[in-house]
C-alpha positions in Angstrom: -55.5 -14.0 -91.5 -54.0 -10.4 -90.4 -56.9 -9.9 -87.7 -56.3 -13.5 -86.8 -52.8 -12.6 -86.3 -53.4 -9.3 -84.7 -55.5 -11.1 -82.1 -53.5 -14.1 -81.1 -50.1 -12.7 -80.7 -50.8 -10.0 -77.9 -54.0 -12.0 -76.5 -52.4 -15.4 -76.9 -48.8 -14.5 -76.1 -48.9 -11.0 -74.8 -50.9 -10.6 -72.0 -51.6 -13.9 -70.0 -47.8 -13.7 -69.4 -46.7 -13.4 -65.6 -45.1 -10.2 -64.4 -48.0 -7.2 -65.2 -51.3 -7.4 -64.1 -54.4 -7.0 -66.6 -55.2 -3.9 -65.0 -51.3 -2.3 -65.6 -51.2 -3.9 -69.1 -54.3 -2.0 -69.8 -53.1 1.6 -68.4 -50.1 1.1 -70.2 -52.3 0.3 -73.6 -54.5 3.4 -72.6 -51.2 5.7 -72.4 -49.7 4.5 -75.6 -52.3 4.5 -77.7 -53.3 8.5 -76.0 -49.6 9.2 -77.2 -50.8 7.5 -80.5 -54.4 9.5 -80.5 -55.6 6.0 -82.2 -59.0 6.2 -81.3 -60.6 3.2 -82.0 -58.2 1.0 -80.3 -58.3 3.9 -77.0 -61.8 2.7 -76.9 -61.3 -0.6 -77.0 -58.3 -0.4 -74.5 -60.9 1.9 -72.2 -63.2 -0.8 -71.8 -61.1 -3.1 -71.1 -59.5 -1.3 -68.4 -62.8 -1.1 -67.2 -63.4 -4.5 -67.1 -60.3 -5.6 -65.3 -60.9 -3.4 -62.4 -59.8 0.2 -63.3 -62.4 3.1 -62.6 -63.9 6.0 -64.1 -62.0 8.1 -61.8 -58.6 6.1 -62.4 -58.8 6.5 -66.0 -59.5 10.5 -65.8 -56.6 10.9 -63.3 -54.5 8.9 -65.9 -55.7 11.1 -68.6 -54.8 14.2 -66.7 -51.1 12.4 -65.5 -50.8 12.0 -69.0 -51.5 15.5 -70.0 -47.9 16.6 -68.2 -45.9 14.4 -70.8 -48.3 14.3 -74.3 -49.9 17.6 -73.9 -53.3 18.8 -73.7 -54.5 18.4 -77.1 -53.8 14.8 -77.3 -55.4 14.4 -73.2 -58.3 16.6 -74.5 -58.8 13.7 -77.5 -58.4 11.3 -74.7 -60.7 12.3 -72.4 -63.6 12.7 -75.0 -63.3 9.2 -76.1 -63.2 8.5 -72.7 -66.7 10.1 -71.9 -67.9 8.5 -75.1 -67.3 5.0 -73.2 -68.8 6.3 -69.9 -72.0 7.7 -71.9 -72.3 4.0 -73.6 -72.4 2.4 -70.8 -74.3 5.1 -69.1 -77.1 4.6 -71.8 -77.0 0.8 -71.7 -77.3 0.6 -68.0 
């Protein structure tokens, strides 16, 4: 029921609403959840921007944009996750 939920409010409601792009829904979700250092989701979120049209090189300059206003520490977790998604699909190429 709860992952039911979890999926059809922000996929169902959330995000097919007019007024943000996929692509700036997804750097927003990237920053938050940096902010939040919730990892699994970052990965998730990473991907994702990937797939709507964001590139590697777009999501390290966010990472480093973001390092000004979270600190390094939390861009430093960022970034590794980060290269853990750009590895995967490295490896699976």
């Amino acid at each position: 029921v709860f992952a039911q939920f979890v999926k059809e409010i922000p996929y169902g409601s959330v995000y097919p609403r007019e007024g943000l792009s996929l692509r700036d829904r997804e750097i927003s979700a990237i920053s938050v959840l940096s902010v939040l250092n919730l990892k699994p989701q970052l990965k998730s979120h990473i991907l994702a921007g990937l797939n709507v049209g964001l590139s590697r090189m777009e999501i390290k300059e966010l990472i480093l944009h973001l390092a000004m206003y979270i600190g390094f520490p939390l861009a430093l977790d960022t970034l590794k996750v980060a290269k853990e998604i750009f590895d995967y699909q490295d490896a699976n190429e």
